[in-house]
N, C-alpha and C positions, 0 to 999 in steps of 0.2 A: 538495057537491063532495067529491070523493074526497082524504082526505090520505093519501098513500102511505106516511109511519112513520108510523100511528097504529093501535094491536095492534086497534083494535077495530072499526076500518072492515071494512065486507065487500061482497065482490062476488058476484052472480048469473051465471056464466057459461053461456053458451047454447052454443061452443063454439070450439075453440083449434085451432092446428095438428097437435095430437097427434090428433084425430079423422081425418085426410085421413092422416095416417103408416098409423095403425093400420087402417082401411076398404083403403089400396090394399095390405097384408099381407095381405088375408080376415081380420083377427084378429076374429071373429062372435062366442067365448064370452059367457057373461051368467054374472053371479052367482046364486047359488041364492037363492031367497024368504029363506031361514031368517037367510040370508050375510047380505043387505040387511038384515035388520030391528036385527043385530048391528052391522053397521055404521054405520048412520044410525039410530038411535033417533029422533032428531025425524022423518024423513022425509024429511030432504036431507041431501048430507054436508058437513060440513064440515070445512075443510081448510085447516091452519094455515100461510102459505106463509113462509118467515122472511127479508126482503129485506135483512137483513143480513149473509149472507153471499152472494155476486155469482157465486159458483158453481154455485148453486140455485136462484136467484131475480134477475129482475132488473127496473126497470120500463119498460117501452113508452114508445112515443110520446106516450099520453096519461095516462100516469101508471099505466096498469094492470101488474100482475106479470104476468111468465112465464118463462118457464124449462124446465127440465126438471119441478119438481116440480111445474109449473103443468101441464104436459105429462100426468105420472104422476096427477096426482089429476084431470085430466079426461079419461083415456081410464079411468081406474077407475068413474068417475061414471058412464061410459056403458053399459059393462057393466053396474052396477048398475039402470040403467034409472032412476039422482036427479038431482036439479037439483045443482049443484055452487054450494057455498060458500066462496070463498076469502073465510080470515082472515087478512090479514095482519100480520105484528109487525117492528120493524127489528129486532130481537136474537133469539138461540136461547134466552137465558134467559127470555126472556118468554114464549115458546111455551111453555115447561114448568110454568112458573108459572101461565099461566092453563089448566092442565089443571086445577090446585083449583077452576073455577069453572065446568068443562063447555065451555070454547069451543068446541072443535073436538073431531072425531070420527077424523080421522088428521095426522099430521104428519111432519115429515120432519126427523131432527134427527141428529148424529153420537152411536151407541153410546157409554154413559157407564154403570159400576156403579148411581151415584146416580139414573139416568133410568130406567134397565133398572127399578127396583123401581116406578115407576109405571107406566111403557111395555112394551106388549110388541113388541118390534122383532123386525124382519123382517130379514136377513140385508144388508146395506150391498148397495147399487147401483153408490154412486162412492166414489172415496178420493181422495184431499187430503192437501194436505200441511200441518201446524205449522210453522214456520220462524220465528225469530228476528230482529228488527232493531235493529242497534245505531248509534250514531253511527261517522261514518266515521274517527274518528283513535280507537276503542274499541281495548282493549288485549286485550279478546275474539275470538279465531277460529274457536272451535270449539265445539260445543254444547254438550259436555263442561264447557266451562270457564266456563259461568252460575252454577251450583248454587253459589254460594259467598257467604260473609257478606259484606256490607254490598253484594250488587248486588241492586237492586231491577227485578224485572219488570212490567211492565204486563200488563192484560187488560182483553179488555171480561168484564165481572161475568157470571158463567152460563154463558160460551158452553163447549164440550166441551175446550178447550185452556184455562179456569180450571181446570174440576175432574180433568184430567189434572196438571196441574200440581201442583195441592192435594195431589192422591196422591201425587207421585213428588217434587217441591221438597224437599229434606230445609236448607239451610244459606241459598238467599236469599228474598229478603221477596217476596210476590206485592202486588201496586198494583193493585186494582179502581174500574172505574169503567164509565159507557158508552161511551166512548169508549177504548182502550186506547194507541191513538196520540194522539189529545189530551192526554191523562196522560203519556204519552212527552217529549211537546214540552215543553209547558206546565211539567213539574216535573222537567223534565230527569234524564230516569229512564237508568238502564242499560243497557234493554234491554226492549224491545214483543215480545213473542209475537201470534202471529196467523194466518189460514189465508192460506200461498203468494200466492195471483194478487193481491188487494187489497194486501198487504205488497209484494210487487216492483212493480205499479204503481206505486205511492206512493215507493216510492225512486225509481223513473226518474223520476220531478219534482221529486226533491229530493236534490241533491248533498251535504250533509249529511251522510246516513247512508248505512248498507249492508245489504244483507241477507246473514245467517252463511250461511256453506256448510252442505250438509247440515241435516236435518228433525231436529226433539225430540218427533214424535209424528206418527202414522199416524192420520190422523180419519175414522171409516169411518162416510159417511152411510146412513141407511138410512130406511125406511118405521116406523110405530110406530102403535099406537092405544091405550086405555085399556087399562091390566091386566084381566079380571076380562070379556073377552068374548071366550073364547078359540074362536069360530068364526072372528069375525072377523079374529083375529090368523092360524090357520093359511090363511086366505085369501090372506092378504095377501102371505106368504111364498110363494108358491104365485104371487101374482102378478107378483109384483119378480123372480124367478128366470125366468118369460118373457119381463120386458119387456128383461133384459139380453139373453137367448140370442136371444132375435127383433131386436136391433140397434136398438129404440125405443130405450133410453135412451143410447145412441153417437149416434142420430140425434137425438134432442133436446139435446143439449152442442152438436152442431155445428150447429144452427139457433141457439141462444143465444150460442156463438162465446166459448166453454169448451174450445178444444182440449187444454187441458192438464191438464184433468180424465180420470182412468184407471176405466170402466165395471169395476165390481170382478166379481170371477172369479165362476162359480157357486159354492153354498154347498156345504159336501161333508156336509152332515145338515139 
């Protein structure tokens, strides 16, 4: 049986509704032999899908993911002419972590300095927002006014909005853990950081808190594959720059029912 958080389950996809998008566009390209062998070293690709973030991933009726990047990594399969492998992990820190072990051969994770030296990323597709949740009698309003001693922030441990923080946090304490809302609750912290849609859901069931006005970080997701195969990284770039202009990835947020995810601009290099 499939367990949907567990990093190391995987699925054999045959194929998703991103193939009936992309067939009724005429989108016919195929990747080059050389492209394939960069890409899929074993001879399938695999594709590390991250279900915990609910803007890129999400799971079906029977437990299976889909999304947009379920969308992206099987209209890429198909070009490629591979079977497709999704990996999937509930955390962004865990995709990256298990790049040390060879899981997967692309992923989809938000641009980070720290990631960039492993990944070679592809110019973001979607952008998202970081936003702040505080309890509702919080004496906090403004984003501005976190950064100070003794307020303590949550996070889930890994994802792009720790090591943004890590870098920019100069005066409060960051709280890691899996959970960044449970840590929130549970040790009644200050202040949860976390991406937009999941953070405002969770306030509107909980009178409690609030979400701060205004964002503390631009999280721009994007495509990535191993450093050190750079056919297939200028591939890849080449291919996330058609699937925004040709309107696939607009139409895969609105099949997964993501309206409030912004298809990010083309890349200007």
């Amino acid at each position: 049986m499939y367990k949907p958080m567990c990093a190391l389950a995987v699925f054999l996809v045959a194929a998703l509704p991103a193939f009936a998008q992309s067939s009724q566009r005429g989108t016919m390209s195929t990747v080059p032999p050389d492209v394939v062998k960069k890409l899929a070293p074993t001879g399938k690709l695999r594709a590390a899908i991250n279900l915990g973030n609910p803007v890129l991933a999400q799971k079906g009726p029977a437990g299976e993911p889909r999304g947009v990047t379920v969308d992206l990594a099987t209209e890429l399969a198909r070009r490629a002419g591979l079977t497709l492998e999704l990996v999937p992990f509930d955390a962004a820190g865990k995709v990256f972590e298990a790049l040390k072990e060879s899981k997967w051969d692309i992923a989809f994770l938000a641009i980070e300095p720290v990631r960039a030296a492993e990944i070679a990323f592809t110019a973001p597709y979607v952008i998202i927002e970081g936003v702040y949740l505080v309890p509702k009698d919080s004496k906090l309003n403004a984003v501005e006014e976190v950064d100070r001693a003794g307020i303590r922030i949550a996070v889930n441990k890994g994802s792009a909005y720790d090591l943004f923080l890590t870098r920019t946090i100069k005066n409060a304490t960051i709280v890691r853990g899996e959970s960044g809302v449970d840590l929130f609750v549970n040790d009644k912290l200050e202040v949860v950081a976390g991406v937009k849609q999941p953070i405002v859901a969770y306030a509107k069931t909980n009178p409690d808190v609030r979400v701060m006005d205004g964002r503390f970080m631009e999280i721009r997701q994007a495509m990535g594959t191993p450093q050190g195969r750079p056919a297939a990284a200028a591939y890849l770039k080449t291919f996330v720059e058609e699937m925004k202009a040709s309107g696939f990835v607009a139409d895969a947020l609105k099949r997964s029912n993501q309206p409030d995810a912004t298809v990010a601009p083309a890349a200007t290099n």
